[in-house]
C-alpha positions as CSV (number, residue, x, y, z in Angstrom):
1,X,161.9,126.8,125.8
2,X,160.6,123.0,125.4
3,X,158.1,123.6,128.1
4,X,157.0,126.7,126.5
5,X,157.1,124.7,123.0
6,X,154.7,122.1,124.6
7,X,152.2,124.4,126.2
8,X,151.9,126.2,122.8
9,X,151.3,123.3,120.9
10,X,148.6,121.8,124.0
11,X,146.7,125.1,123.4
12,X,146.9,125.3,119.3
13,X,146.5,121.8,118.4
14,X,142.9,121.3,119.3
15,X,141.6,124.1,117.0
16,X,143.9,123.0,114.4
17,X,142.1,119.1,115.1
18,X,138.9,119.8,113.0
19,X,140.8,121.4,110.3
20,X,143.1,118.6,109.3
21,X,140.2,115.9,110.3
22,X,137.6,117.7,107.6
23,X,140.0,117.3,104.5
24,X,140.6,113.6,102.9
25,X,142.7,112.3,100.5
26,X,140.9,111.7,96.9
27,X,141.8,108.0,97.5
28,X,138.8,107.8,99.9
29,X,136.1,108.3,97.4
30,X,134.8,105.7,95.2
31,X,135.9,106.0,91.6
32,X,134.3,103.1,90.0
33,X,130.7,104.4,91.0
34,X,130.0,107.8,90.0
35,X,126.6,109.7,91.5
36,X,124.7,112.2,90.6
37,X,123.2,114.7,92.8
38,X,121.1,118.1,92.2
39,X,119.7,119.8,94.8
40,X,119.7,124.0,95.8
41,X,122.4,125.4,97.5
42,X,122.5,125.7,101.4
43,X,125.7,127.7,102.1
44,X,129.0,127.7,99.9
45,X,132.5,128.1,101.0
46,X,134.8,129.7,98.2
47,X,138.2,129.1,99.7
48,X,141.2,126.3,99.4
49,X,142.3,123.9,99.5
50,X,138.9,123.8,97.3
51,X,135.9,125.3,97.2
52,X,132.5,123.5,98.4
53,X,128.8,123.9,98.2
54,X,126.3,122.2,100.8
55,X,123.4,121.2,98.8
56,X,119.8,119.9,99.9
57,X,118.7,117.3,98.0
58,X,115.4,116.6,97.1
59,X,113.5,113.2,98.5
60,X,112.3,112.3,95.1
61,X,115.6,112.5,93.3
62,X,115.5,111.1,90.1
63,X,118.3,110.6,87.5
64,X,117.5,112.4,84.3
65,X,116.5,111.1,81.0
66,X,119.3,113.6,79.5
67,X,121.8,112.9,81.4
68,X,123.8,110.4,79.4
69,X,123.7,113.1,76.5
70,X,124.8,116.4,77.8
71,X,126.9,117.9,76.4
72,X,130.1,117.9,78.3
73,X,133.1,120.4,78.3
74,X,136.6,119.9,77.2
75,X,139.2,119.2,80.1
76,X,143.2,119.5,79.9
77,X,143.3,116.2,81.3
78,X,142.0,112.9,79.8
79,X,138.3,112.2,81.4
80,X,135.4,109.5,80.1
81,X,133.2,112.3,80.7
82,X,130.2,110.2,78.4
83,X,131.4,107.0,80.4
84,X,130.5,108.5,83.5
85,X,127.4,110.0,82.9
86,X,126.6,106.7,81.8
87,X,127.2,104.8,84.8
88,X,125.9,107.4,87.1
89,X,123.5,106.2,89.6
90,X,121.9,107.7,92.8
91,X,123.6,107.5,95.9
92,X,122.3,104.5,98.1
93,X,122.8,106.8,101.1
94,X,119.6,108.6,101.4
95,X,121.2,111.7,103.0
96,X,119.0,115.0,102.5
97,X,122.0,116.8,102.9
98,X,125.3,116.6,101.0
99,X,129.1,118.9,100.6
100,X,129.8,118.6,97.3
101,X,133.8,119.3,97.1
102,X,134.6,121.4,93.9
103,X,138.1,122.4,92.5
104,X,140.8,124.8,94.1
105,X,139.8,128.1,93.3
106,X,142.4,128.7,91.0
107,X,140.6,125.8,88.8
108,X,137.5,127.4,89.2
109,X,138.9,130.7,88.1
110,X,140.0,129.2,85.4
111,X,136.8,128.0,84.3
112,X,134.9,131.2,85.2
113,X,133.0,130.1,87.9
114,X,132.2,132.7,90.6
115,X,130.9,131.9,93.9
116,X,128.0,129.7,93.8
117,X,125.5,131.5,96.2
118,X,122.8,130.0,98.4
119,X,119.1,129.4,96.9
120,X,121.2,128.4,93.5
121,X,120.0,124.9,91.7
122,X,122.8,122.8,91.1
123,X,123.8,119.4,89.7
124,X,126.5,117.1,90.0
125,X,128.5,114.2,88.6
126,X,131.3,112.7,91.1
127,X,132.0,110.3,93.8
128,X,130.9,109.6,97.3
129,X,133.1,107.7,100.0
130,X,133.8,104.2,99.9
131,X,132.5,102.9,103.1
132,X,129.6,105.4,102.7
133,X,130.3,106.5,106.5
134,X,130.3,109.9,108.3
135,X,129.2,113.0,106.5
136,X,127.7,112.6,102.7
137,X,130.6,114.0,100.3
138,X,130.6,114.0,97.2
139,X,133.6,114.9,95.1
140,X,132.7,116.6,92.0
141,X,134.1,115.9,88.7
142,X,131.6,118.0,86.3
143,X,129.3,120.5,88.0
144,X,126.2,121.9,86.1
145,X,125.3,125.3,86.9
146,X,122.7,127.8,84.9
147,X,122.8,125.6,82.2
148,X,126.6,125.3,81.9
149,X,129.1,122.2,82.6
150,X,132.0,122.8,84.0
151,X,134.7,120.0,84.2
152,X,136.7,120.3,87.2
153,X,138.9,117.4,87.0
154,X,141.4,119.8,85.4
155,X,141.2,123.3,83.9
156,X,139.5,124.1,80.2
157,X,141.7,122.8,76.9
């Protein structure tokens, strides 16, 4: 039964491997810089543990002159959503592409999001890695879509 165990796990575990490598803890991401990225849509996935968009970002990315005064949406939990957009700064990564890592679905139900599809322009307020290694992540805590603002820290108050 061992042996039979073993061989199971010896022929499972491998395409299990990239599955528990690709998700990260939030403590991994860098909280005290927030970015901001905009860029059109590449290919979403709209499944948990959270949903996530691969965006192309343009090479002339330039923060915007409104940012610091959008208007932002009202979250259950507490969030500095003016103090962020107010320290948001590019990335110093110059990546073309980059996941942005949205809420659980559930979340995103909540806030009436539907699936995000490819071609669409998006922005982003959140935060990359801390040693700025591997893949470019961002994860997002307010996501601007069609002219809306969606918080995703927590669901709408």
């Amino acid at each position: 039964m061992k042996r039979r165990s073993l061989m199971f796990a010896a022929v499972t575990l491998p395409g299990a491997m990239p599955f528990a490598w690709a998700h990260h803890g939030w403590s991994s991401f860098d909280q005290d810089r927030p970015l901001y990225l905009e860029g059109k849509v590449v290919s979403s996935r709209w499944q948990n543990p959270h949903a996530e968009l691969m965006i192309e970002v343009p090479a002339d990315l330039r923060l915007p002159a409104d940012l610091p005064k959008r208007a932002l949406p009202a979250q259950s939990a507490p969030v500095d959503g003016p103090g962020l957009l107010a320290k948001a700064a590019l990335p110093r990564r110059k990546d073309r592409q980059w996941e942005l890592e949205l809420a659980p679905l559930t979340r995103m139900e909540a806030w009436q999001v539907r699936e995000i599809k490819p071609g669409t322009l998006v922005s982003a307020i959140g935060f990359g890695t801390k040693e700025e290694k591997g893949d470019a992540v961002m994860r997002v805590e307010y996501l601007f879509v069609d002219g809306k603002a969606y918080g995703l820290r927590s669901s709408p108050a």
